[in-house]
N, C-alpha and C positions, 0 to 999 in steps of 0.2 A: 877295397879298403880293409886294411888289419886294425884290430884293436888295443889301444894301445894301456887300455885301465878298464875292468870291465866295476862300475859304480855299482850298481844292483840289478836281478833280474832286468829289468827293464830301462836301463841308462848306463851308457859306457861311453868312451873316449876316444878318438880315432886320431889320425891325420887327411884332410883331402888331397883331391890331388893337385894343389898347389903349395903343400906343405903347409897348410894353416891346420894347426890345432883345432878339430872343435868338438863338441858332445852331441850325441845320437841319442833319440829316444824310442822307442817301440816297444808294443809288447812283448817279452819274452826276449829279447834283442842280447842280453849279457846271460840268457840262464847256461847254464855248464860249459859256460865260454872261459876263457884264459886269453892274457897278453898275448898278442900277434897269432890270435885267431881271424879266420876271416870273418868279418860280418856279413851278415845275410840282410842283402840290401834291399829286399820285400819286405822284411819286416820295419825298416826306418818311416817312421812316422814325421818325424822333426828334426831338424839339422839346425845347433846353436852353434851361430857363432859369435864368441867373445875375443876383448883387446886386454892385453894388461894381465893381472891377477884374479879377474871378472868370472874366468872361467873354473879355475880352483872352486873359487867361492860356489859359484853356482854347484859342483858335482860334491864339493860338503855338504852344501843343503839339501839335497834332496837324497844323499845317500840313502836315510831312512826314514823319506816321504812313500806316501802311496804312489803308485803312478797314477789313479784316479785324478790326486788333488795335483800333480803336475799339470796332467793333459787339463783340468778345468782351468787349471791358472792360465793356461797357454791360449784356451780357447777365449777366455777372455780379452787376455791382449790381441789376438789377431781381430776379434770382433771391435776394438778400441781403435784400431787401427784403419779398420775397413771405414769405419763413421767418418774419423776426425780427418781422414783422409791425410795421412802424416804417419814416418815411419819412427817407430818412440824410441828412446833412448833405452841398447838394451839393457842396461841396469832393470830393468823393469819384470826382466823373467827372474829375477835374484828378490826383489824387494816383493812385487805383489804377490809371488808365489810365495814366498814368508810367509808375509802377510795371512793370504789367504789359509796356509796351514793353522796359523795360532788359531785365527779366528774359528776355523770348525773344531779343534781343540777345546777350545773356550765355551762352544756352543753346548759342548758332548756335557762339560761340566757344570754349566748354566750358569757360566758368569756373562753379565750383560756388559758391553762398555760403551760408553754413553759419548758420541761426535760432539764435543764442544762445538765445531766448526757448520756444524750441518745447514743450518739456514744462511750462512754467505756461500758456503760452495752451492747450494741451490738455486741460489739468487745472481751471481758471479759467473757461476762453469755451469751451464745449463746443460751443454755438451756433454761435456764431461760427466757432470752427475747420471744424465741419463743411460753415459754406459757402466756405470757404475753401478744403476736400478736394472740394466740388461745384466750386468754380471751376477746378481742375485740371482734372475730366473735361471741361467745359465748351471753354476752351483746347485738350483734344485730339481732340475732336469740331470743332470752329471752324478749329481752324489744323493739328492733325497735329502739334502739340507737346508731349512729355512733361517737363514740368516737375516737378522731385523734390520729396518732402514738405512740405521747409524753407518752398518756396513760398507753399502752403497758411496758416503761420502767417504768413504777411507777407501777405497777402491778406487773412485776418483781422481782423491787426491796421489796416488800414485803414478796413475794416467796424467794428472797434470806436471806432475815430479818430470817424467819423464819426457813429455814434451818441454819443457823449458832442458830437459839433462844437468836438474842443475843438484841443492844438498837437499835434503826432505824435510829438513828442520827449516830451512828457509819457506818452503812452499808450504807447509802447515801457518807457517804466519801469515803469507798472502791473502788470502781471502778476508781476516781482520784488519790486517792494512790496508784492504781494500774499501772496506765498511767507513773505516776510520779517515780514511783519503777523502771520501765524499762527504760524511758528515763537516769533515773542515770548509767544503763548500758552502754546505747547507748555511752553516752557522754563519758563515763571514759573509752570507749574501742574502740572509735569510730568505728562503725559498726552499718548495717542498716540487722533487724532481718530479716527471711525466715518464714514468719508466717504464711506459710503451712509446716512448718518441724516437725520434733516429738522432739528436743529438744526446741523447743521455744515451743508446745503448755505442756511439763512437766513442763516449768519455769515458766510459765502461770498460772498454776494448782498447781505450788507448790506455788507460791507468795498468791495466793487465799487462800489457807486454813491456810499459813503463818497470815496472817491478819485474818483469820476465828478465829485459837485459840488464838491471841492476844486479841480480843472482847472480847473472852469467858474467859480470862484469864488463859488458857493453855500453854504448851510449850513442846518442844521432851525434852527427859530426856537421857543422856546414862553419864556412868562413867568410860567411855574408855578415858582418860585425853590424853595417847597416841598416840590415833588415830587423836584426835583435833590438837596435837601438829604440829603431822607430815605433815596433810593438810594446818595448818599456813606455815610451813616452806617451801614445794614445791609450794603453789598457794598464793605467799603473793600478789599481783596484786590483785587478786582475791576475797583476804578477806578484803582487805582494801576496798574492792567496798562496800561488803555485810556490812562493819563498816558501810558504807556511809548509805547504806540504815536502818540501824537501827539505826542510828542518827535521820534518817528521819522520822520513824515510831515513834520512842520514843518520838518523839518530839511533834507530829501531833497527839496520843494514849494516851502519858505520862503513858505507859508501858514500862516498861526493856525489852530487845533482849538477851537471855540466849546464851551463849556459844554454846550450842546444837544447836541454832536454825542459828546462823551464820556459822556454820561447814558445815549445811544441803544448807543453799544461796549460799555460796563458792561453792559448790560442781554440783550447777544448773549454777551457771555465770561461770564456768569453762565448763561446757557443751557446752554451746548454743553458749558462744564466740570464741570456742575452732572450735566450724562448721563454724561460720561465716566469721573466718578468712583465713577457708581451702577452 
């Protein structure tokens, strides 16, 4: 393979051999290299590839990053990867390798910045957080950097960004809407959840990817109109909750809450409240 943009010692631009654009990393991989040199395919470490404009971006950002704080970004994500068992949205080598840059930036200078979010992503994305609290060790085995908790949940939440592939600004509200989705339970049924039970953590997991394909602009689909009806008529308590709460999302998304998708909340706030009151 020739090189087609040498980015920095350590990151340049190729074509493979199917004609797909993508970017190389390795130590010393671009040093006194020049366009339509050959690369030296021992030294490649990491092979990206992006769709779109994805890959620009990526070889601006890191033109003058360290390769330290790449390769920790990267080994992050492959470590995020290997858990969650799911291959992330690459957007993800663009945003947490950012990420991660400001943050040792910030660290050098001692500005602290404080996770609003932190106790619902740890209560919410348990997963998630946890490689989020691996990506710290990770950074301070890599670089000799102690980055504080806070970190961890914005690390996460990139990892969760990414699995959904959806906007970042959408997935920083999730875990408060998420807080906010149950408390409307709490309130309208009065009852205080069991959240070591297996119907509170299904309600959990179904609210989550409830707001997962609202992001993405999805929704369940069925045309059983019969079956809608009859769950209106037996669990109306029930559905007027699940109203409640897509009032809330719609309002907060300025997405619609399909029919389908309030039959399937009816059907979890009938669960978990149905325990809680036995």
């Amino acid at each position: 393979m020739k090189i087609t943009k040498v980015i920095n010692n350590n990151v340049a631009s190729s074509v493979d051999n199917n004609g797909i654009e993508i970017v190389v990393m390795g130590r010393g991989i671009g040093f006194r290299k020049r366009e339509n040199d050959e690369l030296e395919e021992e030294k490649i470490q990491k092979i990206f590839r992006f769709s779109g404009s994805a890959g620009s971006k990526f070889e601006k950002l890191v033109e003058d990053m360290s390769y330290e704080t790449i390769l920790t970004a990267e080994k992050i994500i492959t470590y995020a990867q290997e858990q969650l068992h799911c291959e992330l949205g690459k957007n993800i080598y663009i945003t947490l390798t950012d990420h991660l840059n400001y943050a040792l930036e910030r660290q050098k200078k001692g500005y602290t910045f404080e996770n609003a979010f932190l106790w619902e992503i740890k209560n919410f994305y348990p997963q998630e957080y946890s490689v989020g609290r691996k990506g710290l060790e990770i950074v301070w085995k890599e670089l000799g950097v102690q980055l504080p908790e806070d970190e961890a949940g914005f690390l996460a939440l990139h990892v969760i960004n990414a699995e959904i592939d959806g906007n970042l600004t959408d997935t920083m509200d999730a875990p408060v809407m998420l807080k906010n989705m149950l408390n409307i339970i709490r309130y309208t049924f009065d009852v205080q959840f069991d959240e070591d039970s297996l119907s509170y953590e299904r309600l959990v997991t179904h609210l989550k990817f409830f707001l997962h394909r609202l992001i993405r602009g999805e929704c369940y689909e069925t045309e059983d109109e019969n079956f809608n009806h009859v769950l209106k008529e037996r669990y109306p308590r029930e559905y007027r909750c699940a109203k409640q709460i897509a009032a809330y999302v719609e309002e907060k998304q300025g997405v619609p809450v399909s029919d389908e998708e309030l039959i399937y909340l009816t059907i979890h706030i009938y669960r978990v409240t149905k325990r809680e009151k036995k």
